[in-house]
N, C-alpha and C positions, 0 to 999 in steps of 0.2 A: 270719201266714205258716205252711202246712202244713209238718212236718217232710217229705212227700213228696217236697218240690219240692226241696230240700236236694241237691245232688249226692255224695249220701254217697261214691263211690266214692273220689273226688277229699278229701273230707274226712279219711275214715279213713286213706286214705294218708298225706296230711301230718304227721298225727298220730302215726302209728304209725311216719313215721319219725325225727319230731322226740322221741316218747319211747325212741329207743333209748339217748339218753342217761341216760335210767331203767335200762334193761335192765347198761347198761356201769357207771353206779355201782353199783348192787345189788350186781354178781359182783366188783369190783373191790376192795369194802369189805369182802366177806367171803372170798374167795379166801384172802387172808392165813391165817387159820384154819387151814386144810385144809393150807399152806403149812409150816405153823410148827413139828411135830414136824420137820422134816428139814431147814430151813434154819439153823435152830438151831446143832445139829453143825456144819453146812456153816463159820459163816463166826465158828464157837466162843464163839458169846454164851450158851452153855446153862450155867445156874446165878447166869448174869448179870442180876440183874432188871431193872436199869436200860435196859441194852441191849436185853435184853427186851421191855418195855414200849414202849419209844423204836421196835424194829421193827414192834413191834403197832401204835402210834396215832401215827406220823409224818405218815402218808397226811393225816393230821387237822389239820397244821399247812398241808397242802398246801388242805384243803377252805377253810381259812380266807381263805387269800389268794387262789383262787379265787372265791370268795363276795365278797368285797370289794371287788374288781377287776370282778364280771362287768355291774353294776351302772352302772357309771359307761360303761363299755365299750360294754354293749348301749344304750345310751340314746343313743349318741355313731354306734357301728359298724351295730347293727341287733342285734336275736335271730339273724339266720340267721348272720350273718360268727362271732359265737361260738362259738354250737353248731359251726363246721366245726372253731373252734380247739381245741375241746372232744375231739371226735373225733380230732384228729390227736393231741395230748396222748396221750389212752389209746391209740392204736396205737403211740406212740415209750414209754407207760410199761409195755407192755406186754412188748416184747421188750428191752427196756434191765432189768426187774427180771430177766426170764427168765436174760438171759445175764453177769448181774453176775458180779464176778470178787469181791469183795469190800465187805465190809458195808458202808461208806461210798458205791457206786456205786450198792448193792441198795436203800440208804436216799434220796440222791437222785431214783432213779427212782418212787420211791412216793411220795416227795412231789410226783411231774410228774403224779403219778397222782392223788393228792388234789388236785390246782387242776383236772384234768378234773371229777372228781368236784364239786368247788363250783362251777363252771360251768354245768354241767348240772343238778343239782338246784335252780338258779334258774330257768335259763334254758328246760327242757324244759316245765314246767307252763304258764311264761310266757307261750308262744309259743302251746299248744296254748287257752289261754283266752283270746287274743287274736282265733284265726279262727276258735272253733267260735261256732254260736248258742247266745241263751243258755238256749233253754229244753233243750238237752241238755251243756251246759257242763261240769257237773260231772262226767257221765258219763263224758265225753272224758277230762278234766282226768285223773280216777281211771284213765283208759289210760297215763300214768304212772307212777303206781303200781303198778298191774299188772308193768309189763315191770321198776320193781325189783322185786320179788316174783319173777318169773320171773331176771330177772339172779342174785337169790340164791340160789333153787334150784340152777339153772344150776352156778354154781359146790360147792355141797354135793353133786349128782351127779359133777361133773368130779373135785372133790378124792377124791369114795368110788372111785370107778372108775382113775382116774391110780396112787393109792396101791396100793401091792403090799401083801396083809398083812402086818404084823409080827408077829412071834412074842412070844409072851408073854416078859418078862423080857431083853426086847433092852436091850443095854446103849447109851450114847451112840456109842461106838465101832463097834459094830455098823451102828448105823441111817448113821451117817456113810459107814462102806463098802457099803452096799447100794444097788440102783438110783435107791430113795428119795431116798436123802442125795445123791445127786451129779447123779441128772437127773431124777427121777419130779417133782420140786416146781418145777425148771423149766416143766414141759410145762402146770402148772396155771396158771403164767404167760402163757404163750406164748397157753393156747385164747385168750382172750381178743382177741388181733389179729385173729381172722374178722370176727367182728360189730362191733371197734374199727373196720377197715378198709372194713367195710361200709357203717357208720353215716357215715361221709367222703363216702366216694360220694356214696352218695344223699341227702345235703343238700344237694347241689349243685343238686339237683331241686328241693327244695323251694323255692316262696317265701319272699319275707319279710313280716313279720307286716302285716297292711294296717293295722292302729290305727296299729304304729311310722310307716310309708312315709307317711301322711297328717298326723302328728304331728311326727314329729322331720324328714322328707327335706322333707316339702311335696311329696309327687307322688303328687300326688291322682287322676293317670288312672291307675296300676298299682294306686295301693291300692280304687279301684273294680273294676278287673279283675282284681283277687285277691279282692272278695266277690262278685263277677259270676259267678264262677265256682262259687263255692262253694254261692252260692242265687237266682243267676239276674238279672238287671236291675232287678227290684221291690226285692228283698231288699237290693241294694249301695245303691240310691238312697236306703233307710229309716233302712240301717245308716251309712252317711258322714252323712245328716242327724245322726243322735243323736250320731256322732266329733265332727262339725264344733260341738256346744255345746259340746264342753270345751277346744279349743283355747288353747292360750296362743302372746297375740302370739309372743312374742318365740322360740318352737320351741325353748328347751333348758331345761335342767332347772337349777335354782338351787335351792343346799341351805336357802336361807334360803324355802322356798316349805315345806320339809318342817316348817318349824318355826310356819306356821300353826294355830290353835286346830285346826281340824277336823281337817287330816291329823296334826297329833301324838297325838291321838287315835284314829287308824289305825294308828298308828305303834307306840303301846304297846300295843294292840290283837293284831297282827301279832306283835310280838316276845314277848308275852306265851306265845300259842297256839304260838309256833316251838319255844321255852324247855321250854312245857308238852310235846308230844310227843317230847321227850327225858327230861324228868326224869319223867315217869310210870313210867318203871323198864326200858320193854320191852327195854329195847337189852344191859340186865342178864344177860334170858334169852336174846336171842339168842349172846351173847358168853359166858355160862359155864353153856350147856348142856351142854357136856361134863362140868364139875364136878358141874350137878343130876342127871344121869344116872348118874355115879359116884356119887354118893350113897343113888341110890335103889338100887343094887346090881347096876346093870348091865354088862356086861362092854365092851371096847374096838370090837369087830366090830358089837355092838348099839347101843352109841352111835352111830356112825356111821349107821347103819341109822336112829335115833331121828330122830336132828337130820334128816333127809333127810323124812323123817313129816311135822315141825316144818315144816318146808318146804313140803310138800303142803297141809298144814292153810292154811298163811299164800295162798300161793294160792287155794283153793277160798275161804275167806272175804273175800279182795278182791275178788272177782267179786260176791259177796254186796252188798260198800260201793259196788261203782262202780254196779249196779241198782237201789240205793235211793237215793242220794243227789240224783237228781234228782228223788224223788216222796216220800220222809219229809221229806227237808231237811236242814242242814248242822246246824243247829244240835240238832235230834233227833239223828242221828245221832255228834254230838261229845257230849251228855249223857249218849247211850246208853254210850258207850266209857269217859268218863271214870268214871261211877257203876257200872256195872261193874267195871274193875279196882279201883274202890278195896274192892265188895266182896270181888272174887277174893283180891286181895292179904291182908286179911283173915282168909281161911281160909287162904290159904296161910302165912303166918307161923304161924297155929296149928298147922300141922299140923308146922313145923318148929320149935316149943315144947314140942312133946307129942311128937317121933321118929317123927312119922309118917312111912312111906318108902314105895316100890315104886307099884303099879298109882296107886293115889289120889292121891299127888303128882304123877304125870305127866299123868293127865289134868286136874289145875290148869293144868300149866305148858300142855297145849295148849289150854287153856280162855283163858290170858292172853293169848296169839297169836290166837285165834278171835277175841277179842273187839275187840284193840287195830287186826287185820289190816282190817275191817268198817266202822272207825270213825275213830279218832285218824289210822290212819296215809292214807288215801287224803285226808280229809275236811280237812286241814290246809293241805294243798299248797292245794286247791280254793280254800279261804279267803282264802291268804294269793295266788292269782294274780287274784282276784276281787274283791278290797275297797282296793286301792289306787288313784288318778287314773292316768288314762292317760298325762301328761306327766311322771310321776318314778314311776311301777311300777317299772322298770330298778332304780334306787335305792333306792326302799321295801324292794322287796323282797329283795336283796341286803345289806340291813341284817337283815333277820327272815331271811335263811340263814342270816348270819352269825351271827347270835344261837342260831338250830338247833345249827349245829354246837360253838361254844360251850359249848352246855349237854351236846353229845353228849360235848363233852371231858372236861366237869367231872363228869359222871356215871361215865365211865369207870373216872374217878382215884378218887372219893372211895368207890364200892363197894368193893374191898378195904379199904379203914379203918373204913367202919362196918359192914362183916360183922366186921369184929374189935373195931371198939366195942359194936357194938347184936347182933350176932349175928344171924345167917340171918333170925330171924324178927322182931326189933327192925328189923331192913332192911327189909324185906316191908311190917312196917308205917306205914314212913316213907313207903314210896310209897303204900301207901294215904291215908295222911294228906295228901300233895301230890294224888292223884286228888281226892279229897272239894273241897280246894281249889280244885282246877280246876275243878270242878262248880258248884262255886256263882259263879267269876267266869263260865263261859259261859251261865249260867242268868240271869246280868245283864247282861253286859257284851256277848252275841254277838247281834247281827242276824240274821233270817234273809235269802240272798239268792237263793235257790233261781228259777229261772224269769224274772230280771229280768236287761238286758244290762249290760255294764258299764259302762255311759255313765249309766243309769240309777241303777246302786249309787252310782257317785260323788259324781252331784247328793244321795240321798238321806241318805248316811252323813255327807257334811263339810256338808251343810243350809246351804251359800250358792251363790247364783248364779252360775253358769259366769263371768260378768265379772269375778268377785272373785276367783277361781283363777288367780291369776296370776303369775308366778315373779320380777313387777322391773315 
């Protein structure tokens, strides 16, 4: 099949609008941030670490039970009925955090925010490697990526631009009575209902995924005319032949199907690589860039300024991962990322052994973004929307989010203790020592699937006969 004959128009569309649930976690996860010098005062958790922390990574208990939930859901409901629940979620979490009256209202709402958030980081890849072909799959797939990337820009703009400067030496009481403290950190809330409200809409457009509609509905004339569409009548007839060998009788998903030799072996697979692009560290730098900035000697107006760089950087090098990942491969490209950061990390603990500071530490730190943006983070999702059966992906992978998020937790927490056991640079080299790790399990353990659909991945990786995939 020509990529020619493809009705991109109609492709990209879907796509682009089933990853707005990319764009909506990105800004949703780090909005907080930009949030937090002034909601602080507002609702008088400042000096509270507990409170603190609990405002910072609540959202995180919400991704969880969204991730756990989306799984069994979408296997039952469809990808599309989700994603719209997903979307209404971040439009009711969007103006419910904005107009909180108190810390208890502002914290349930970011927990309604974090189950959008686990919804769609399952569900957006899902869907989008469901209807694309597979010899540009991955490229698509990385258009969610992209839009979080852009979703966290997004918000590091919104938060620079919303915020009035502060003056040097403002006190809590100050920031509390200023525009800041009472409505500027509202408004960084609120952007966020355009494209919440948007992303509603226009799923309503979209179909739903033709694998699920053939697999779990059994209606097998729409899910032909949702690939009829997409690559014409040759293409639907090719691609439902290669759906219809993995069918299972019985059309639903049986957890005892998961615990088969081959898929549990997907299964550690999946949760492994979910696990690994969180404990690789990145999420470290994203979230106490403002501390490595203060470090290096930068003042409050240039951090702001930096992290927004940080931002650009991560953009322009996801563009980089979404153009190769369908022509180096996944598994080049996850070696390339992981044996990278473990060098980078490397020199960057040394250079915070030896007081290295200023210019050269920061181009490490956008050296770790460039590399991680390219690689780990577009190249993961691909993976893990790619290598599970078609009749429990819903569930597979809803376990390897939930494992994601998981480890996004435990990484969170356990950074402050071992920057205070192991020190900046004993830190640095833990994660290099878990990169090098990861290197040598994808240097064994990862397939490549580049170019192959996923009917094909599934006979190849669980290595039994479509007959014997079967849930009872």
């Amino acid at each position: 099949m020509n990529e020619q004959k493809y009705n991109w128009t109609y492709l990209i569309g879907i796509s682009l609008i089933s990853a707005m649930g990319g764009l909506l976690f990105g800004y949703d996860y780090v909005v907080i941030g930009g949030a937090k010098p002034f909601y602080e005062p507002f609702f008088g958790i400042t000096g509270h670490a507990f409170l603190q922390g609990w405002a910072m990574s609540c959202a995180l208990a919400g991704c969880l039970a969204g991730a756990v939930i989306s799984g069994w859901f979408s296997d039952r409901l469809g990808r599309k009925r989700l994603l719209i629940v997903a979307a209404a979620l971040f439009v009711v979490a969007s103006i419910g955090t904005g107009s909180a009256g108190s810390f208890d209202i502002f914290v349930i709402f970011r927990i309604l925010g974090g189950v959008g958030i686990g919804l769609a980081s399952n569900l957006s890849p899902m869907y989008i490697a469901e209807v694309t072909p597979a010899n540009v799959r991955g490229r698509f797939v990385s258009i969610n990526q992209l839009t979080i990337v852009i979703g966290i820009l997004a918000a590091q703009l919104i938060n620079w631009r919303i915020a009035k400067p502060v003056l040097p030496g403002a006190t809590t009481s100050d920031i509390l009575s200023s525009w800041n403290g009472q409505t500027g950190w509202r408004w960084m809330f609120y952007a966020c209902t355009v494209p919440a409200g948007l992303f509603f809409i226009l799923m309503w457009f979209v179909p739903e995924s033709p694998r699920w509609l053939a697999q779990k509905s059994a209606n097998y004339d729409k899910a032909k005319k949702v690939l009829a569409r997409i690559g014409g009548n040759e293409y639907a007839i090719s691609e439902f032949v290669s759906i219809e060998k993995t069918f299972e009788k019985k059309g639903r998903t049986e957890l005892k199907f998961l615990k088969q030799p081959g898929i549990t072996k997907l299964l550690v697979l999946g949760i492994v690589l979910a696990v690994f692009q969180q404990w690789c560290g990145i999420n470290v730098i994203f979230n106490y860039a403002q501390e490595i900035f203060a470090n290096a000697g930068y003042s409050v107006s240039d951090i702001l300024f930096n992290i927004v760089i940080t931002g650009c950087v991560n953009l322009i090098f996801t563009f980089i991962g979404m153009f190769t990942v369908d022509k180096l491969g996944r598994k080049a490209l996850m070696l390339f990322g992981a044996g990278g950061l473990a060098g980078i990390y490397a020199v960057l603990g040394g250079m915070y052994y030896f007081h290295i500071q200023g210019l050269p530490l920061l181009i490490m730190v956008v050296a770790v973004i460039a590399c991680y943006a390219m690689s780990l983070a577009p190249v993961t999702w691909v993976i893990l929307s790619e290598i599970f059966p078609n009749n429990v992906r819903g569930t597979a992978m809803s376990i390897a989010t939930f494992s994601l998020w998981a480890a996004c937790f435990v990484l969170t927490y356990t950074f402050p203790l071992l920057n205070q056991l192991l020190k900046a640079s004993g830190t640095f080299w833990l994660y290099g020592i878990i990169c090098l790790s990861g290197f040598l399990f994808i240097l064994k353990r990862l397939p490549e699937t580049k170019g192959k659909s996923l009917e094909e991945i599934e006979l190849e990786l669980t290595k039994c006969p479509p007959s014997t995939l079967k849930g009872g």
